[in-house]
C-alpha positions as CSV (number, residue, x, y, z in Angstrom):
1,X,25.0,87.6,-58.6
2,X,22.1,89.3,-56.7
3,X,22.1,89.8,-52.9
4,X,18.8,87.3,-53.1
5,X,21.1,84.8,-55.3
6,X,24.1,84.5,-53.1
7,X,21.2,84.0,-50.1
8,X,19.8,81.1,-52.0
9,X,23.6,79.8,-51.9
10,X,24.1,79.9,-48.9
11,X,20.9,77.8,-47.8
12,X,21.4,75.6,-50.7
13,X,25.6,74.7,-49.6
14,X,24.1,74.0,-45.9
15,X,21.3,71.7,-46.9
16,X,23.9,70.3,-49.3
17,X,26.4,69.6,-46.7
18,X,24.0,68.3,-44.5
19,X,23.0,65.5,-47.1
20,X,26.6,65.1,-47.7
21,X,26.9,64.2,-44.2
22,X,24.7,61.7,-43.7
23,X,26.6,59.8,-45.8
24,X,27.4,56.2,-44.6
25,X,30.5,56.4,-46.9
26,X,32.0,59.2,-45.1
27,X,35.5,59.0,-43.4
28,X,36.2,60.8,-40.2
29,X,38.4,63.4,-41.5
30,X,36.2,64.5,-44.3
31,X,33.2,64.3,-41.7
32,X,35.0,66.7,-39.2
33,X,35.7,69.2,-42.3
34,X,32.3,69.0,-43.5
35,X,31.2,69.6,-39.7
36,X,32.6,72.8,-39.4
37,X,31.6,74.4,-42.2
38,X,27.9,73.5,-41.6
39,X,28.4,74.9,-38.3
40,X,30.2,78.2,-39.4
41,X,26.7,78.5,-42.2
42,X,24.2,78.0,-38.9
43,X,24.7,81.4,-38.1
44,X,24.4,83.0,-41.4
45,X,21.2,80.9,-42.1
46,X,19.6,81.7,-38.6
47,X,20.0,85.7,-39.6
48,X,18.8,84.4,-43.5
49,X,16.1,83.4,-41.9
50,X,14.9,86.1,-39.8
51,X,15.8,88.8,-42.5
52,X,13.3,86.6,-45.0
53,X,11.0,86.4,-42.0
54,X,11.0,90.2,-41.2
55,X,10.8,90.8,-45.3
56,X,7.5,88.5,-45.3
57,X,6.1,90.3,-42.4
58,X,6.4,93.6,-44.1
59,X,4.7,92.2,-47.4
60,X,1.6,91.7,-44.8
61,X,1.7,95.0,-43.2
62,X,1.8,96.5,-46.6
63,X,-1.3,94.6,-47.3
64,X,-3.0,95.4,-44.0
65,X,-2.6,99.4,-44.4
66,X,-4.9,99.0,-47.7
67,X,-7.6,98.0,-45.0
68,X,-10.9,100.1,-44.7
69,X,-10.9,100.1,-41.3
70,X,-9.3,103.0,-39.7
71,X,-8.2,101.4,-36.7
72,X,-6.6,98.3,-38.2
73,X,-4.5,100.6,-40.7
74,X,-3.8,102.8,-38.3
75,X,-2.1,99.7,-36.1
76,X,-0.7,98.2,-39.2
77,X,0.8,101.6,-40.4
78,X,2.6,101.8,-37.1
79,X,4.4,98.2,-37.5
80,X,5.2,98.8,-40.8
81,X,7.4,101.7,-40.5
82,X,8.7,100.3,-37.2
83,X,10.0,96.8,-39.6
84,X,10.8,99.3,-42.4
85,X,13.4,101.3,-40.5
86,X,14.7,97.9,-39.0
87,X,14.9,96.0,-42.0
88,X,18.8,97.9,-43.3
89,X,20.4,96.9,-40.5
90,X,18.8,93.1,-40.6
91,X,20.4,93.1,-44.6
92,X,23.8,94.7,-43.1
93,X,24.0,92.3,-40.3
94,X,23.8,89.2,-42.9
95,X,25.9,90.8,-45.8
96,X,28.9,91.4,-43.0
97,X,28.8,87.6,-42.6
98,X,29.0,87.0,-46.0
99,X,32.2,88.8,-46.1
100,X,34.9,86.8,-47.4
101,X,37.0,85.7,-44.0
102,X,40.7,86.0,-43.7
103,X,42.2,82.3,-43.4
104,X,44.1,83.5,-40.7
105,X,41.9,84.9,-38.5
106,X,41.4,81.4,-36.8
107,X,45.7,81.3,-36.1
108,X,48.0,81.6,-33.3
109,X,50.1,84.4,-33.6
110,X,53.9,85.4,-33.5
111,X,54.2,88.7,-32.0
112,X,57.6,90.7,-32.5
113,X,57.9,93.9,-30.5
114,X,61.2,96.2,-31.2
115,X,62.2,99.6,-30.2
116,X,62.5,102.2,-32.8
117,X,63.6,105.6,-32.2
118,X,64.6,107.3,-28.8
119,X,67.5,104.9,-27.4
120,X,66.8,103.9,-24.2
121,X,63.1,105.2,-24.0
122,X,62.2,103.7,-26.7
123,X,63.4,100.4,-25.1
124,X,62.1,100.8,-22.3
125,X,58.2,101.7,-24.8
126,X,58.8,98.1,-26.0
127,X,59.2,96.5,-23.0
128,X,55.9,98.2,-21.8
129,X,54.3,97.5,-24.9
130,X,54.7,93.6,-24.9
131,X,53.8,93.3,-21.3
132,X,50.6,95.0,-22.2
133,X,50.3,91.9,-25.0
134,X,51.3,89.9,-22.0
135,X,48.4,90.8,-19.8
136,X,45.7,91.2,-22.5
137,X,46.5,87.5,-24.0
138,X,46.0,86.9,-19.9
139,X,42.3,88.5,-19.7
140,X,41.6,86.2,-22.9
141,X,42.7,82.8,-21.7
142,X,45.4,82.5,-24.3
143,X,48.5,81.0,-23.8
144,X,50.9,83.7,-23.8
145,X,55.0,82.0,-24.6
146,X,58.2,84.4,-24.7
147,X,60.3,83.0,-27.1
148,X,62.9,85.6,-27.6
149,X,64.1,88.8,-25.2
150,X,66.8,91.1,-26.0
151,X,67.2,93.2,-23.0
152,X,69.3,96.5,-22.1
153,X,70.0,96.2,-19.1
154,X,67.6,98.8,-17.8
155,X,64.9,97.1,-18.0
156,X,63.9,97.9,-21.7
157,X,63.5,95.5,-24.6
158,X,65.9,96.1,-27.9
159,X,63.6,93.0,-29.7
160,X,61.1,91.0,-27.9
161,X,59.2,87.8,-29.9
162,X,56.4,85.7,-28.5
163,X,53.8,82.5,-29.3
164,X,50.6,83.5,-28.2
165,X,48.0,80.9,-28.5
166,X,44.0,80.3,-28.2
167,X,40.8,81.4,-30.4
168,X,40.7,84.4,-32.2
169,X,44.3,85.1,-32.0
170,X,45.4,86.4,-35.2
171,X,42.0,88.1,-35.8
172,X,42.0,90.3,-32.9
173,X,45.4,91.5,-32.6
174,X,46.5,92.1,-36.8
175,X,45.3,95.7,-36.6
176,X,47.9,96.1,-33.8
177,X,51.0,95.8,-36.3
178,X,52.4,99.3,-37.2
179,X,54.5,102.1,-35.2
180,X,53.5,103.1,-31.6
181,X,54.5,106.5,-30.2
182,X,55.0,107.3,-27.0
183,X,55.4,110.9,-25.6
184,X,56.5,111.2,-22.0
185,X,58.5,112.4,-19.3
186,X,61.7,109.9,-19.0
187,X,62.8,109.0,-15.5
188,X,66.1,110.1,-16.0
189,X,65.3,113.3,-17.7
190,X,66.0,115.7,-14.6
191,X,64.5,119.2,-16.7
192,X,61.4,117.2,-17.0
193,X,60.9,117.6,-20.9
194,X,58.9,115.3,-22.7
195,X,60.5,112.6,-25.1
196,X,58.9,110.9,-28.3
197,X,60.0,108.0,-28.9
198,X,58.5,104.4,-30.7
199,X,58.4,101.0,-31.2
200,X,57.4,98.8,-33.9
201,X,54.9,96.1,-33.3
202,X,54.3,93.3,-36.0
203,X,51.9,90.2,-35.3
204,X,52.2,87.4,-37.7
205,X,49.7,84.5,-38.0
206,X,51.9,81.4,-36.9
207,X,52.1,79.2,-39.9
208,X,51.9,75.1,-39.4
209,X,54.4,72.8,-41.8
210,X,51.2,72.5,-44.1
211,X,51.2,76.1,-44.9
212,X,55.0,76.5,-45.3
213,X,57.4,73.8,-46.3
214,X,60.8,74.5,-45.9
215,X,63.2,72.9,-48.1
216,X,66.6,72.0,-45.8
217,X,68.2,73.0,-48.6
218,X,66.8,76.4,-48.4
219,X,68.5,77.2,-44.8
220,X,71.8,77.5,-43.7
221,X,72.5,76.5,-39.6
222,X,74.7,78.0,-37.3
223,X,74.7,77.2,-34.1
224,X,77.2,79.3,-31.3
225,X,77.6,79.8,-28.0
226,X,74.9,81.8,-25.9
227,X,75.4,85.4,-24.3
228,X,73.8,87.9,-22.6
229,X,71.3,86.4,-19.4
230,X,70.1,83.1,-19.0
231,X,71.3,81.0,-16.5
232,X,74.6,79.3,-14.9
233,X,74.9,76.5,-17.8
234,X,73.0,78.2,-21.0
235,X,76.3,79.7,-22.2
236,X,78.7,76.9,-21.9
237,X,77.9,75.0,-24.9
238,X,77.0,76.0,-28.7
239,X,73.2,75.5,-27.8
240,X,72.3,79.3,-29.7
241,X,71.1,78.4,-33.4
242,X,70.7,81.0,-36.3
243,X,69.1,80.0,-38.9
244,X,69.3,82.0,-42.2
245,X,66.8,81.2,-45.0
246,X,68.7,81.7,-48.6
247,X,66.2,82.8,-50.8
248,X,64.8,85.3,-49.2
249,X,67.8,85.9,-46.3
250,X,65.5,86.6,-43.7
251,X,67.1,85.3,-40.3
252,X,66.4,84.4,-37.2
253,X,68.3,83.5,-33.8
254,X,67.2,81.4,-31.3
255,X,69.2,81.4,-27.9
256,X,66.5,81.2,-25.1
257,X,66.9,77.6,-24.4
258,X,69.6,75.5,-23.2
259,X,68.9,72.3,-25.7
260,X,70.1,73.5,-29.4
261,X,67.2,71.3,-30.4
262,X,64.6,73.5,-28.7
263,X,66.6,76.7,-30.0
264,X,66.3,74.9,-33.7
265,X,62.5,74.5,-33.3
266,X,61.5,78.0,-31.9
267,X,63.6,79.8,-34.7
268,X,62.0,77.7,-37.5
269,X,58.5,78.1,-35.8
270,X,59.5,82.2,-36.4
271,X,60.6,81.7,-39.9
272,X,57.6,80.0,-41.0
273,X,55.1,82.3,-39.6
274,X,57.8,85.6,-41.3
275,X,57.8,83.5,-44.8
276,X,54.0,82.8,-44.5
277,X,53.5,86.2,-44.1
278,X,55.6,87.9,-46.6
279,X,53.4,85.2,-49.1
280,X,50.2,86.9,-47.8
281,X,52.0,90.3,-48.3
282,X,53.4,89.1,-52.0
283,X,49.3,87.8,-52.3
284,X,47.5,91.1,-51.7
285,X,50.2,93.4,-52.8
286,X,47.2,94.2,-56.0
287,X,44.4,94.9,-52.8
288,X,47.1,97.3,-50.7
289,X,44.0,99.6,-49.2
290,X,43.2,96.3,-47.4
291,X,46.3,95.9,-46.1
292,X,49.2,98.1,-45.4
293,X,52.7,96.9,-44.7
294,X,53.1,95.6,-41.2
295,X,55.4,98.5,-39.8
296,X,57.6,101.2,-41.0
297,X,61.0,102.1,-40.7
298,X,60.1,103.0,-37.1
299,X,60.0,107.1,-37.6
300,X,58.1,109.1,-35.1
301,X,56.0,110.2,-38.4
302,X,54.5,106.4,-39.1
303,X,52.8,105.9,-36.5
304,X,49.3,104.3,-35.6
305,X,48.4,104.4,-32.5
306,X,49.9,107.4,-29.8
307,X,50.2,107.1,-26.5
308,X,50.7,110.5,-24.4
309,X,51.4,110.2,-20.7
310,X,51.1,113.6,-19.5
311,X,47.8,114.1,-20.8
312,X,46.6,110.1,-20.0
313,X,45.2,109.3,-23.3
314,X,45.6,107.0,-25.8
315,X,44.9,108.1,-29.5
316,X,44.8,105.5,-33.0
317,X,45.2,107.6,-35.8
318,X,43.8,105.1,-38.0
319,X,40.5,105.7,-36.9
320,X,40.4,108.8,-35.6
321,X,39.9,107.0,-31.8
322,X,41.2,108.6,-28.2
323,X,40.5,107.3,-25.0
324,X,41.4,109.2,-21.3
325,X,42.6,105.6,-20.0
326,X,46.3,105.0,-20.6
327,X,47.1,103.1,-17.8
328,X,43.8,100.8,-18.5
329,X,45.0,100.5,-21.9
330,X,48.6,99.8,-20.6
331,X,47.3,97.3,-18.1
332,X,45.8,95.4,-20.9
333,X,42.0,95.9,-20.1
334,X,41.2,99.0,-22.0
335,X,42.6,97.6,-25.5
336,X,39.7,96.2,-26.7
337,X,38.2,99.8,-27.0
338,X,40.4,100.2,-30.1
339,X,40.6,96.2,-31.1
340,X,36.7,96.2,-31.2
341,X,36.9,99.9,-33.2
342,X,39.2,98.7,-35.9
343,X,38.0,95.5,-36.4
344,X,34.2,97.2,-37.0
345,X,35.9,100.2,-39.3
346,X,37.5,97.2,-41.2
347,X,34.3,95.3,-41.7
348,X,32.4,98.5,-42.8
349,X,34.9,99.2,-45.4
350,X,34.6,95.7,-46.4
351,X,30.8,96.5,-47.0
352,X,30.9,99.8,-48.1
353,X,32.9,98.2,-51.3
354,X,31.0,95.3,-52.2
355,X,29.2,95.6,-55.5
């Protein structure tokens, strides 16, 4: 199909859902479907539309240079190559929104921050690292839930699991999955040598029960007694639930909570949005340029993104990206520098392999 073709498609689905719509016949639920995807084509119609517009205006200007008057072909010339130049980046603009979409972008996300290597640094990393999460989710308005802490004792995180909810969740933080390195001076190192050490991130769109069903059958229960903090009364009763899914033996524990209910419900909410994952994993396993595994085995050498205190940068190896900001970035407010920067690299290698 030609680029011109798949144009006409698009104007012909919108003026075909729009008919569709206007449809006495139509129940609510259909209605609201149909609704949205009309309003997801506006977009892509407007810039259709303007691209078509710009391409008709040329046609003109063409015709105007063949003019006998000097003046008015001088004039016309100068629009035409003006359009000409700005005419690419009109066709770019409208072939990036008719990239095929991720069907997660629009999802909450489950983000699971652990340490890797370097002990107690690399805690300590992880426990920095899901605060930044914490405070960038804040600058977005999203709804930002801790679900699951395993803490050292000095103040670093062994595994660390949160909800994090609003629009655009899943879309602007999947790039962030992978190995982080930090290289710094720990506070207890007294000869003031600097330490490497990482933490694997991994953010996983949150899967409803439509997306995942669970057979009970599939799961085996435990439920125990709580440890570790929490309060006076979490540990006095078996409200800690670990549920461990037989076919594929992942598991998860849940212990936050004091009602072995609520325990139940956050673990399964993890397992679902783990097994819908591994299904998009199994799914694009044939397309693995587009989409590597979420982390490694935590190794100094896998890493994405490097962040190097003693010289206050930031670097993402991905895409070649270093910013002088590392506390900005660690605050929170300077990570959309590298979201914005991978999620543009993404979309022109998109582009640069359609047909």
């Amino acid at each position: 199909m030609s680029f011109a073709e798949k144009l006409e498609k698009v104007i012909d689905r919108r003026r075909e859902l729009g008919e569709r719509m206007a449809s006495a016949d139509l129940d609510p639920k259909s209605f609201a479907k149909l609704s949205k995807e009309f309003a997801d084509l506006e977009p892509v119609v407007a810039a259709i539309e303007t691209l078509r517009a710009s391409q008709a205006e040329l046609a003109d200007l063409e015709a105007l240079r063949a003019e006998a008057d000097p003046e008015m072909k001088a004039m016309a010339e100068a629009e035409y190559f003006a359009l000409k130049a700005k005419l690419p980046e009109l066709e770019r603009d409208v072939q990036a929104m008719l990239l095929p979409k991720d069907a997660a972008d629009e999802k909450n996300a489950i983000l699971e921050v652990r340490a890797g290597t370097g002990g107690e640094e690399a805690a300590l990393f992880a426990a920095a690292l899901f605060r930044m999460y914490q405070r960038y989710a804040a600058l977005r308005g999203w709804r930002f839930e801790t679900m699951e802490l395993t803490e050292t004792g000095l103040g670093g995180y062994k595994e660390a699991i949160a909800n994090i909810s609003g629009a655009g969740v899943f879309a602007r933080l999947k790039f962030e999955s992978g190995v982080h390195r930090v290289q710094r001076v720990p506070e207890t190192e007294a000869s003031g040598r600097i330490h490497t050490s990482t933490a694997t991130v991994a953010v996983l769109p949150e899967a409803e029960e439509v997306d995942v069903r669970i057979d009970e059958k599939d799961l085996r229960i435990d439920v125990f007694r709580s440890s570790g903090p929490g309060g006076q009364s979490v540990n006095t009763t078996d409200s800690a639930v670990r549920i461990t899914h037989i076919p594929t033996g992942i598991v998860v524990s849940q212990q936050d909570e004091k009602s072995q209910h609520k325990n139940k419900a956050k673990a399964l909410k993890i397992l679902r949005a783990r097994l819908y994952e591994a299904e998009r994993e199994r799914q694009a396993a044939d397309r693995a340029a587009d989409r590597r595994g979420q982390v490694g085995t935590g190794d100094r050498s896998e890493r994405i993104r490097t962040y190097n205190f003693p010289q206050g940068r930031v670097s993402d190896h991905r895409i070649e990206l270093t910013v002088y900001e590392i506390e900005k970035v660690i605050e929170g407010e300077g990570l959309d520098r590298f979201i914005d920067a991978l999620i543009s690299e993404d979309r022109a290698a998109k582009l640069a392999a359609l047909p």
